[in-house]
PDB file of N, CA, C and O in Angstrom:
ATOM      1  N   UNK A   1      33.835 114.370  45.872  1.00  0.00           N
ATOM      2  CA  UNK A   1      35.280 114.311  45.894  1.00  0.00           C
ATOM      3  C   UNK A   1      35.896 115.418  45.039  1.00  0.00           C
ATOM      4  O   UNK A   1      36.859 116.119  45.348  1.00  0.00           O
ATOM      5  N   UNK A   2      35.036 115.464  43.690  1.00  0.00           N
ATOM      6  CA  UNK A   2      35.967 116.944  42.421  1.00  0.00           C
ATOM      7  C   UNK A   2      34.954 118.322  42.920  1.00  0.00           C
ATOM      8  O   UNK A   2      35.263 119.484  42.654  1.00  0.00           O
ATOM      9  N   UNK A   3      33.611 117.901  43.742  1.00  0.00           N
ATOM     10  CA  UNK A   3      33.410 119.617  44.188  1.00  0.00           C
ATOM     11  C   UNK A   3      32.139 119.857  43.329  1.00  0.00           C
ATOM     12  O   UNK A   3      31.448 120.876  43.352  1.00  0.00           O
ATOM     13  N   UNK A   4      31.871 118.331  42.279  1.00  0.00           N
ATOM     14  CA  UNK A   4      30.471 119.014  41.399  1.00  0.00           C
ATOM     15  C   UNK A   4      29.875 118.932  42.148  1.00  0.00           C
ATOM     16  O   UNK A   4      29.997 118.105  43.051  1.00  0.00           O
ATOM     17  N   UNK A   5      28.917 119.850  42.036  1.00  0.00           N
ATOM     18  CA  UNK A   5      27.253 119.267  42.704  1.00  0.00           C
ATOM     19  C   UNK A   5      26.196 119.056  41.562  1.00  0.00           C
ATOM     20  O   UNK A   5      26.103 119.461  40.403  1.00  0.00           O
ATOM     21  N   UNK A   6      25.521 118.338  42.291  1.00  0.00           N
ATOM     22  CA  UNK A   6      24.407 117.900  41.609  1.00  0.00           C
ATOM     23  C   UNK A   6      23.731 118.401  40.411  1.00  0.00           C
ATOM     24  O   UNK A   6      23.432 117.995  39.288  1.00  0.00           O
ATOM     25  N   UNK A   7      23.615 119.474  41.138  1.00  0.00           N
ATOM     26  CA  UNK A   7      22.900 120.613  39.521  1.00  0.00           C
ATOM     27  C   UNK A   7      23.829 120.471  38.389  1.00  0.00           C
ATOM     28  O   UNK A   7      23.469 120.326  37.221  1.00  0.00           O
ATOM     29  N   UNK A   8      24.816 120.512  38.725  1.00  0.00           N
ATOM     30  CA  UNK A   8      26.048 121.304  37.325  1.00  0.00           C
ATOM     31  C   UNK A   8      25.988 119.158  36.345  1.00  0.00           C
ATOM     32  O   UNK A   8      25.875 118.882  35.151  1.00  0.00           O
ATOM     33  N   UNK A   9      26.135 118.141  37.651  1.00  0.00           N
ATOM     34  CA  UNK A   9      26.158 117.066  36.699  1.00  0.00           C
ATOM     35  C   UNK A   9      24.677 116.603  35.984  1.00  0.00           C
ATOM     36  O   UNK A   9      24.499 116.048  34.899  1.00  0.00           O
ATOM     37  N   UNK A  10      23.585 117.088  37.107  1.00  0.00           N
ATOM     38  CA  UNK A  10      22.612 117.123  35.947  1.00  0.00           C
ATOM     39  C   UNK A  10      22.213 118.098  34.488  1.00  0.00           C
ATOM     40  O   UNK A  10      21.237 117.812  33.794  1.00  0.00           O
ATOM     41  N   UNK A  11      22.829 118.880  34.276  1.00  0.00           N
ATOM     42  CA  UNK A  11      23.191 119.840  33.578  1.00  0.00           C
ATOM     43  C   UNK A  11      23.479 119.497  32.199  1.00  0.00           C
ATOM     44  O   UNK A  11      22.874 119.607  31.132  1.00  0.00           O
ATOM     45  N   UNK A  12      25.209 118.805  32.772  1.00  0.00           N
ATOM     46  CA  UNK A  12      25.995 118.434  31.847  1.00  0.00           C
ATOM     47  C   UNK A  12      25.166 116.670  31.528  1.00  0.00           C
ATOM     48  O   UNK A  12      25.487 116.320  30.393  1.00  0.00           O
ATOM     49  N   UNK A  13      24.531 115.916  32.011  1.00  0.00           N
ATOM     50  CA  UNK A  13      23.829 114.984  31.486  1.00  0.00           C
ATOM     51  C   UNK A  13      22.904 115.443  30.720  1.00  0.00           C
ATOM     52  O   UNK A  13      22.453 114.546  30.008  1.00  0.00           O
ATOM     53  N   UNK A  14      22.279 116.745  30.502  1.00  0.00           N
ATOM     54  CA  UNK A  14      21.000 116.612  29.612  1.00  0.00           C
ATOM     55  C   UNK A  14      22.065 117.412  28.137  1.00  0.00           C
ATOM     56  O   UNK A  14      21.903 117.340  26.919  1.00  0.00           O
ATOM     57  N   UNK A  15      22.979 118.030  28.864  1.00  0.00           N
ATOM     58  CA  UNK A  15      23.530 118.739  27.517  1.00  0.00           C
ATOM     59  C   UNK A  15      24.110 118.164  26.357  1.00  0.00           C
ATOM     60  O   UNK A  15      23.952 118.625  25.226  1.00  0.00           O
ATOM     61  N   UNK A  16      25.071 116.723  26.754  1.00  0.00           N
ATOM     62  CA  UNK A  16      25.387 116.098  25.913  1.00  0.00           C
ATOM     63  C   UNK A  16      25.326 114.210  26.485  1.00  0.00           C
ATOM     64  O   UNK A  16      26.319 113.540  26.769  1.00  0.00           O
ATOM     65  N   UNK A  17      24.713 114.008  26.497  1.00  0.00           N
ATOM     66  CA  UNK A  17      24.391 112.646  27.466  1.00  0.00           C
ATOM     67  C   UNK A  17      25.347 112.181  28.401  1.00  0.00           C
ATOM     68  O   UNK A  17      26.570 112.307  28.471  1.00  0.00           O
ATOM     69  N   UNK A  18      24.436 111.570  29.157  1.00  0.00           N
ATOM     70  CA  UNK A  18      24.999 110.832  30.371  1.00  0.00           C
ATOM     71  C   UNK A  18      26.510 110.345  30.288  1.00  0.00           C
ATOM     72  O   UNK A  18      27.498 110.574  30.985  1.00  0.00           O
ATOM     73  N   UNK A  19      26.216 109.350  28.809  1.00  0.00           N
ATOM     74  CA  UNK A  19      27.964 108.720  28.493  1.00  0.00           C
ATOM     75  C   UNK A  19      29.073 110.015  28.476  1.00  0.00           C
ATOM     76  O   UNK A  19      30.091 110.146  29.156  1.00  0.00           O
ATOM     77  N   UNK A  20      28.581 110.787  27.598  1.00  0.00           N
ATOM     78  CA  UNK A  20      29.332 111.852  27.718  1.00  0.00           C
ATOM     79  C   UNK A  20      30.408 112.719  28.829  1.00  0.00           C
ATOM     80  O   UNK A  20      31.519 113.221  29.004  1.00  0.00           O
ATOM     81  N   UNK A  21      29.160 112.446  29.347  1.00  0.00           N
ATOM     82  CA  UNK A  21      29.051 113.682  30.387  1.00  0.00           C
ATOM     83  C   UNK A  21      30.318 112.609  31.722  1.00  0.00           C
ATOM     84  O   UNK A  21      31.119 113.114  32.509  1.00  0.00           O
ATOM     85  N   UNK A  22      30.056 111.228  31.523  1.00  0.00           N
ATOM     86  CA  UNK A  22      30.804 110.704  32.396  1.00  0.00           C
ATOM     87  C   UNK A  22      31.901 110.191  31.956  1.00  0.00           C
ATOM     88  O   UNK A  22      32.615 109.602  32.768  1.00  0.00           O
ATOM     89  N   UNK A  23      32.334 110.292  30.482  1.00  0.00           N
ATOM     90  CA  UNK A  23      34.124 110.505  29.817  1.00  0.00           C
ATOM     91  C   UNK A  23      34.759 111.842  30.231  1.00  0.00           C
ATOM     92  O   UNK A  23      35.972 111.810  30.441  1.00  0.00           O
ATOM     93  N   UNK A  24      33.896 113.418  30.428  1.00  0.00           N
ATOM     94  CA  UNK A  24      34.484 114.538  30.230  1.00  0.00           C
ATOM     95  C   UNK A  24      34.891 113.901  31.880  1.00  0.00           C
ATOM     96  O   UNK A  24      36.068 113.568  32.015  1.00  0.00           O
ATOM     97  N   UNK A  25      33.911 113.721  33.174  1.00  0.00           N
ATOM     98  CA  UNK A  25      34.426 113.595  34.299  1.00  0.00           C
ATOM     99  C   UNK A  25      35.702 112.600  34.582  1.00  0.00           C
ATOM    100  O   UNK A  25      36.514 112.839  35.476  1.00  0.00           O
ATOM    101  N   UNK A  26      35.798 111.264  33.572  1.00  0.00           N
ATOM    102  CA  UNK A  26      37.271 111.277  34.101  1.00  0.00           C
ATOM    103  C   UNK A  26      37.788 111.752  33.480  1.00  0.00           C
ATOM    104  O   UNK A  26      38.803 111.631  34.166  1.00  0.00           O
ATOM    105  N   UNK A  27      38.184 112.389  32.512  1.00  0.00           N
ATOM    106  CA  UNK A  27      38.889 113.202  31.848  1.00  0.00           C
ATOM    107  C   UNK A  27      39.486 114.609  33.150  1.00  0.00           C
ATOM    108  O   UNK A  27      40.598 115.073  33.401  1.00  0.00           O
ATOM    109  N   UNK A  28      37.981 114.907  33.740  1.00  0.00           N
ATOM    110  CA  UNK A  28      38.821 116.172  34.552  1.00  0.00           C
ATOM    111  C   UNK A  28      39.257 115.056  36.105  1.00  0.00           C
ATOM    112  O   UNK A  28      39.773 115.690  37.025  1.00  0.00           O
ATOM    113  N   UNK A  29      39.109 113.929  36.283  1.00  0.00           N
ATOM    114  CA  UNK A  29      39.654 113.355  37.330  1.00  0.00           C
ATOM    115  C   UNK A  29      40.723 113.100  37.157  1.00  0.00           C
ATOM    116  O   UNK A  29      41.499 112.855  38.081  1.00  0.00           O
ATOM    117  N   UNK A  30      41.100 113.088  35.706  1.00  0.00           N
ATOM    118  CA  UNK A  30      42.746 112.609  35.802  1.00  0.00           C
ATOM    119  C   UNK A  30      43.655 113.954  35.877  1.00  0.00           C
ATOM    120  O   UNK A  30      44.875 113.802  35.932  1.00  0.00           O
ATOM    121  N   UNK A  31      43.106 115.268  35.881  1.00  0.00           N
ATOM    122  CA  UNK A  31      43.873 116.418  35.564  1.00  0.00           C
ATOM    123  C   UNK A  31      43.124 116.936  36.729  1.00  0.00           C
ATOM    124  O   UNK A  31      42.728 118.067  36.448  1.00  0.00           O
ATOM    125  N   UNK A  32      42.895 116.713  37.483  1.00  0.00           N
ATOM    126  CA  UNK A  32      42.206 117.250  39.109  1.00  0.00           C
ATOM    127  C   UNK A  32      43.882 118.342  39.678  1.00  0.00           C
ATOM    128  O   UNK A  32      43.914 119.562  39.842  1.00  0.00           O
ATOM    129  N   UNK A  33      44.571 117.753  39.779  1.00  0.00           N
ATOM    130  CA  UNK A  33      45.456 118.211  40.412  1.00  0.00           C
ATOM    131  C   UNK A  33      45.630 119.576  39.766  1.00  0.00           C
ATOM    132  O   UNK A  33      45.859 120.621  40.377  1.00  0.00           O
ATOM    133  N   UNK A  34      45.479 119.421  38.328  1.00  0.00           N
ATOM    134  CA  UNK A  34      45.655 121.065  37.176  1.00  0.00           C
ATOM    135  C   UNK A  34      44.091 122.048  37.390  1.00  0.00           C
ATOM    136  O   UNK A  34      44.002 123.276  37.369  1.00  0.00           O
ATOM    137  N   UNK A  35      43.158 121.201  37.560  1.00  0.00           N
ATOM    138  CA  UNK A  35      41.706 122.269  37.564  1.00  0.00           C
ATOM    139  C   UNK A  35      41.749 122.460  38.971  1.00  0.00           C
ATOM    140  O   UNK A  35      41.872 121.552  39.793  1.00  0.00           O
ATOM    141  N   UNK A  36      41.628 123.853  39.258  1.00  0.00           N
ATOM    142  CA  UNK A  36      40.953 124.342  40.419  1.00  0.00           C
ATOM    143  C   UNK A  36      39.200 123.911  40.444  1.00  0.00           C
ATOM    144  O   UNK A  36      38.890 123.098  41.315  1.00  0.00           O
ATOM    145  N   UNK A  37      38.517 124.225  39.885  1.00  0.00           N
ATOM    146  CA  UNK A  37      37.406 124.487  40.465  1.00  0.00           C
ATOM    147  C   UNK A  37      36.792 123.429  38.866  1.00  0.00           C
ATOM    148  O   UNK A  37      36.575 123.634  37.672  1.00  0.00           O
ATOM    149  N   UNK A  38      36.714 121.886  40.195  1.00  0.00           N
ATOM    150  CA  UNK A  38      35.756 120.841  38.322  1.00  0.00           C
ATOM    151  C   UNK A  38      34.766 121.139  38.313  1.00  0.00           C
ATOM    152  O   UNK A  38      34.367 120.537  37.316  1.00  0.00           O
ATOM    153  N   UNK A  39      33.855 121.720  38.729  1.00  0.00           N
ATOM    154  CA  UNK A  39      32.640 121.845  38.999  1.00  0.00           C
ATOM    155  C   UNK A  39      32.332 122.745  38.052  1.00  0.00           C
ATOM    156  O   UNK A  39      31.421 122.373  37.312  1.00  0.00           O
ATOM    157  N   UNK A  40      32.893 124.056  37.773  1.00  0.00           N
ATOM    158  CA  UNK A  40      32.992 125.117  37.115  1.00  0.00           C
ATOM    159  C   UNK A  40      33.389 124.512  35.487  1.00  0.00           C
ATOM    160  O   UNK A  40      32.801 124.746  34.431  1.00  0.00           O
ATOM    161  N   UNK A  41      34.339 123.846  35.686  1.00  0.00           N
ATOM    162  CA  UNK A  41      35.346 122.961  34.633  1.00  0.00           C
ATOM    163  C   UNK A  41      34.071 122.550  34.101  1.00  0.00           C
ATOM    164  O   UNK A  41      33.423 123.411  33.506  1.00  0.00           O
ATOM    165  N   UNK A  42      33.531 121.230  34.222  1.00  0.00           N
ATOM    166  CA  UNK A  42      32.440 120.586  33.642  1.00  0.00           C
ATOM    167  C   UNK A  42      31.232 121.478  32.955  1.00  0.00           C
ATOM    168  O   UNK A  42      30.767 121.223  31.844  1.00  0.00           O
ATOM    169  N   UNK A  43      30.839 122.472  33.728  1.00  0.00           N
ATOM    170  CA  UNK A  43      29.883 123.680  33.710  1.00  0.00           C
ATOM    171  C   UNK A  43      30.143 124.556  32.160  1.00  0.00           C
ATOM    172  O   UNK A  43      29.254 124.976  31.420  1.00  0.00           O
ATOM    173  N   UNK A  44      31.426 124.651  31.986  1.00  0.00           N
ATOM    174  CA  UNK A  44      31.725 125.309  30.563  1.00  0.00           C
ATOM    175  C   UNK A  44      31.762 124.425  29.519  1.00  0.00           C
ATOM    176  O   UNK A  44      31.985 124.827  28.378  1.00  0.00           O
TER     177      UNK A  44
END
């Protein structure tokens, strides 16, 4: 639906854990409309 793929959320799960990693995603789900590209978003 935000455009991650797989790689970038397994990524961001080993970088700062899973919990983590799935507060930053709603965090960019609620500002979807402001990020172009979440995938990229999450990735930095």
């Amino acid at each position: 639906m935000l455009g991650i793929s797989p790689s970038a959320w397994c990524e961001a799960c080993k970088t700062v854990e899973e919990q983590h990693a799935a507060i930053t995603l709603a965090a960019i789900y609620q500002r979807a409309d402001q990020i172009n590209n979440a995938g990229g978003y999450l990735h930095s």
